[in-house]
C-alpha positions in Angstrom: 146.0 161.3 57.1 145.5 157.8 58.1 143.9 158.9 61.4 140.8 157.2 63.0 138.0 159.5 62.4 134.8 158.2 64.0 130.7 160.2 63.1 127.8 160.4 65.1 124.4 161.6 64.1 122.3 163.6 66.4 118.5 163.5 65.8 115.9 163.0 67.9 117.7 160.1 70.1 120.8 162.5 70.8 120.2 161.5 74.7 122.3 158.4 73.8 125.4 159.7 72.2 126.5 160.3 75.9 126.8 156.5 76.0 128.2 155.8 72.4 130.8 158.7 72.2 132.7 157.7 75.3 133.2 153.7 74.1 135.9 155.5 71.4 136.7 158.4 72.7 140.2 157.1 73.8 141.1 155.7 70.6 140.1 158.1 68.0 141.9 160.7 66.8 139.0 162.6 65.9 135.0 163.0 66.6 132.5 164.8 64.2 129.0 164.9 65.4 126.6 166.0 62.4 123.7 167.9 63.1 121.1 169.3 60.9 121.0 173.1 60.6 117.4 172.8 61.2 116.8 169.9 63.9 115.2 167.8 60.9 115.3 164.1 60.4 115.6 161.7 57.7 111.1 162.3 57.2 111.6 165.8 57.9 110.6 166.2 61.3 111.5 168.6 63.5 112.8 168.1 67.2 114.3 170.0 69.9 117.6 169.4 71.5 118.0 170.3 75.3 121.0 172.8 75.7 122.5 170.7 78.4 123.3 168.2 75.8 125.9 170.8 74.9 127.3 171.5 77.6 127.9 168.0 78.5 129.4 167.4 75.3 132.2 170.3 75.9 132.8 169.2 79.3 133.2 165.3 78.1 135.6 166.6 75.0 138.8 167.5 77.3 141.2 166.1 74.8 139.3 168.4 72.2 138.9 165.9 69.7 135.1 166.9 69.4 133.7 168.8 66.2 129.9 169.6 65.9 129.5 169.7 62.0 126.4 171.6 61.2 124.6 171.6 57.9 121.5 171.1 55.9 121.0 167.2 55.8 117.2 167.0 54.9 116.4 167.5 50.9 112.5 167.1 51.0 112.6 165.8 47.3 114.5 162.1 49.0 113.0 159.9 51.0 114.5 159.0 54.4 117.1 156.2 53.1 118.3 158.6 50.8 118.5 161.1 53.0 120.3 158.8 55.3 122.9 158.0 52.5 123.3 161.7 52.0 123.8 162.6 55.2 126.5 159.8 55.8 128.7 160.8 53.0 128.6 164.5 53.6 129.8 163.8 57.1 132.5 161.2 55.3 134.0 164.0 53.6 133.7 165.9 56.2 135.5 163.5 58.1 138.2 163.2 55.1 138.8 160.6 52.5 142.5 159.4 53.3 141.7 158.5 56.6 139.7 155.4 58.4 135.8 156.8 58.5 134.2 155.3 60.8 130.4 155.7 62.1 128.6 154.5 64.8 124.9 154.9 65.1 123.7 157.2 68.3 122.5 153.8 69.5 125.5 151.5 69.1 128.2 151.2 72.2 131.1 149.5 71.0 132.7 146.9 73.7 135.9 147.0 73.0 136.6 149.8 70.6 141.0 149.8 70.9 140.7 146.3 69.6 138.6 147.6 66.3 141.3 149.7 65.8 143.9 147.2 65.7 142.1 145.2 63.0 141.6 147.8 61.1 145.5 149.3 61.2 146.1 146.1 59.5 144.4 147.3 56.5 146.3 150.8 56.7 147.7 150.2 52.9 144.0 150.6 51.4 144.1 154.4 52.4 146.8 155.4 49.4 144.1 154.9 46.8 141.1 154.6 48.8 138.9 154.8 45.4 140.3 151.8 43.7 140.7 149.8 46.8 137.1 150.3 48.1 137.3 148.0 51.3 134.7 148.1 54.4 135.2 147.0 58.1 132.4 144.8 59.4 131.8 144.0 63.6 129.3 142.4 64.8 125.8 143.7 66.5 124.0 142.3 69.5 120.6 143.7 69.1 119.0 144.4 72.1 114.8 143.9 71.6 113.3 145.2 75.1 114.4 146.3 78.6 112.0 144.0 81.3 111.9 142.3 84.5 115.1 144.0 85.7 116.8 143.2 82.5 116.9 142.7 78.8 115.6 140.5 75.9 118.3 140.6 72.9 118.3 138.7 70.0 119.9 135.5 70.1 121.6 135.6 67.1 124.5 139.0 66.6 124.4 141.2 63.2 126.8 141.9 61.1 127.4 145.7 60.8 129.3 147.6 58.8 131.2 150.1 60.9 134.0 151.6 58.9 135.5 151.8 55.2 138.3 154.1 53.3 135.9 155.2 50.8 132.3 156.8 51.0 130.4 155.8 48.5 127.4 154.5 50.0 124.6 152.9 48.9 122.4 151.8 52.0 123.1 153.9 54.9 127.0 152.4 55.5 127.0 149.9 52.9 129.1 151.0 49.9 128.8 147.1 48.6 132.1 146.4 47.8 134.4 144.1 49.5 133.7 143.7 53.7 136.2 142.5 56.4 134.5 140.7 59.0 136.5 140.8 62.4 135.6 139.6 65.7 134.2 142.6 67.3 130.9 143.4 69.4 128.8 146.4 69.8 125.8 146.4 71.6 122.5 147.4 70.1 120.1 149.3 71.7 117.8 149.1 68.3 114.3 148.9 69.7 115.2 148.6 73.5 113.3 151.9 74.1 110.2 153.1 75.7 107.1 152.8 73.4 107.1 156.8 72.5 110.6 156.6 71.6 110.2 153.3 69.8 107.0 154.9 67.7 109.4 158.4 66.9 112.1 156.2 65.7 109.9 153.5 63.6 107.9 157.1 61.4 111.5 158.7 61.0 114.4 156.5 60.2 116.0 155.3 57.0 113.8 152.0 56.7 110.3 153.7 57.7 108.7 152.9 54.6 109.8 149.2 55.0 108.0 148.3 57.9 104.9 146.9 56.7 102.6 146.5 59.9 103.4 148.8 62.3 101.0 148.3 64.8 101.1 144.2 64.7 104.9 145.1 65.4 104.3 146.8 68.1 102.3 144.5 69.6 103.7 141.9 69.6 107.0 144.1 71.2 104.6 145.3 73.9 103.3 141.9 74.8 106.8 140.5 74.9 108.3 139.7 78.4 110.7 137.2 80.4 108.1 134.9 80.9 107.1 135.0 77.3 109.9 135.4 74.9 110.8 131.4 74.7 106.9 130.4 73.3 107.9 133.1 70.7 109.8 133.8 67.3 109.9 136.3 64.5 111.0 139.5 66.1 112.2 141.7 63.4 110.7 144.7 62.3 110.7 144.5 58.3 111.0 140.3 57.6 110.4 138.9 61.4 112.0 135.8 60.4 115.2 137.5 60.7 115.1 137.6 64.0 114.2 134.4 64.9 114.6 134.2 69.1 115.6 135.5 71.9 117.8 135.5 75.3 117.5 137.6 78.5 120.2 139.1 80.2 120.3 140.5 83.5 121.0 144.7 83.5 119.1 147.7 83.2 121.7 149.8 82.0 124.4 148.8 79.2 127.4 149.3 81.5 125.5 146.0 83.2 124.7 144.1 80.2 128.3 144.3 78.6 129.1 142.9 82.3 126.8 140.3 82.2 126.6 139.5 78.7 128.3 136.2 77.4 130.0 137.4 74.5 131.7 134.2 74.2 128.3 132.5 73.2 127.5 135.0 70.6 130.9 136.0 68.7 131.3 134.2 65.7 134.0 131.8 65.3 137.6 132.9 64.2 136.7 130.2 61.8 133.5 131.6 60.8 135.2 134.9 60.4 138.3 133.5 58.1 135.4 131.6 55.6 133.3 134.5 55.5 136.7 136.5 54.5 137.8 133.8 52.1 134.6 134.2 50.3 134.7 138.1 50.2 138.0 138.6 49.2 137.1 135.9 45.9 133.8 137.6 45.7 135.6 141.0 44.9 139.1 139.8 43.1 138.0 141.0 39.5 135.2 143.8 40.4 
């Protein structure tokens, strides 16, 4: 007990786990990769998964810390967010209460995953009654909008995201909304940052499909978006626009050349920031 488990889902973007398992491969004790049984998403969808994936998995996994968890994961009576939730806490208990559950979207490359684990080591003590001590581990997201002109747009403001907690009760895909520790760690977000086929797959069959409201002005707007563009422009997100409100452009076509030519300095909150936003959450939670 008290290990660092770390979950992946594999749907129809499995390609990229080959870039967000090896990030934390080092530093977890264990990897569970859920699966559906039938190759279904969240909507119900079906999609195919190229054997090879396999077989580079098994040939990654040479400390053997990999397990592909299989099961059914799509109940056609929920809709995709609750499917979402139910798929995360399946693969929670999978994973086993009593240890640090961590779980990192397909899409989500941590930077510097050894110094996630040292933050959250320091909270080691909420693992003997996990239950009553509900606790969650936030780090931070850069998301990144669209790969153009050699390189990418990301939003200029980082995310928080919810990455880890010692209980599973969720209520919105990783948020169990009790108490959050915000620490100052990044993961890049490859969110949108797709070619438009992908983009479309992902928009019909994720948790929040029935939140996006105008689809195709979304798109347009993401198609129509460039380096020359982006700085005449605001409003980005895909649900309430204002949210994301600008972006940068970084040089790099892959992520191994964004994290490189990133400045994460200009985007990680403040330790100050951080020790406020914990002040108020610890307060926030005292007598819940």
């Amino acid at each position: 007990m008290k290990k660092i488990h770390v979950g992946f889902l594999l749907s129809y973007d499995y390609e990229k786990l080959k870039k967000s398992i090896p990030p934390v491969y080092q530093d977890a004790d264990a990897i569970f990769v859920a699966m559906d049984h039938k190759n279904r998403t969240w909507s119900g969808e079906v999609f195919d998964v190229d054997p090879n994936f396999f077989q580079w998995l098994k040939e990654f996994d040479v400390d053997n810390k990999i397990e592909l968890y299989k099961d059914d994961f799509y109940d056609s009576s929920l809709i995709a967010i609750e499917n979402d939730n139910r798929e995360r806490h399946m693969l929670s208990l999978k994973m086993g209460i009593g240890n640090w559950l961590v779980q990192v979207d397909s899409d989500e490359y941590f930077v510097d995953f050894g110094k996630y684990v040292k933050d959250l080591r320091r909270y080691d003590s909420y693992l003997n009654n996990p239950e009553k001590n509900n606790i969650q581990i936030a780090a931070y997201l850069i998301n990144l909008y669209k790969y153009t002109d050699k390189g990418v747009l990301y939003v200029k403001e980082p995310t928080r995201g919810i990455m880890a907690t010692n209980y599973p009760n969720y209520k919105v895909a990783r948020n169990t909304r009790k108490r959050i520790v915000y620490t100052q760690n990044i993961l890049l977000h490859e969110s949108i940052a797709r070619d438009e086929e992908e983009l479309e797959l992902k928009l019909d069959n994720w948790g929040h499909n029935i939140e996006v409201q105008d689809k195709n002005a979304f798109l347009e707007k993401w198609r129509t978006t460039n380096k020359s563009n982006y700085k005449s422009r605001e409003d980005f997100f895909y649900i309430e626009p204002e949210k994301w409100k600008s972006l940068e452009f970084c040089e790099g076509e892959t992520i191994d050349e964004i994290r490189k030519n990133i400045n994460l300095e200009s985007v990680m909150p403040s330790k100050m920031y951080i020790a406020k936003k914990n002040f108020g959450q610890y307060f926030k939670h005292l007598f819940k």
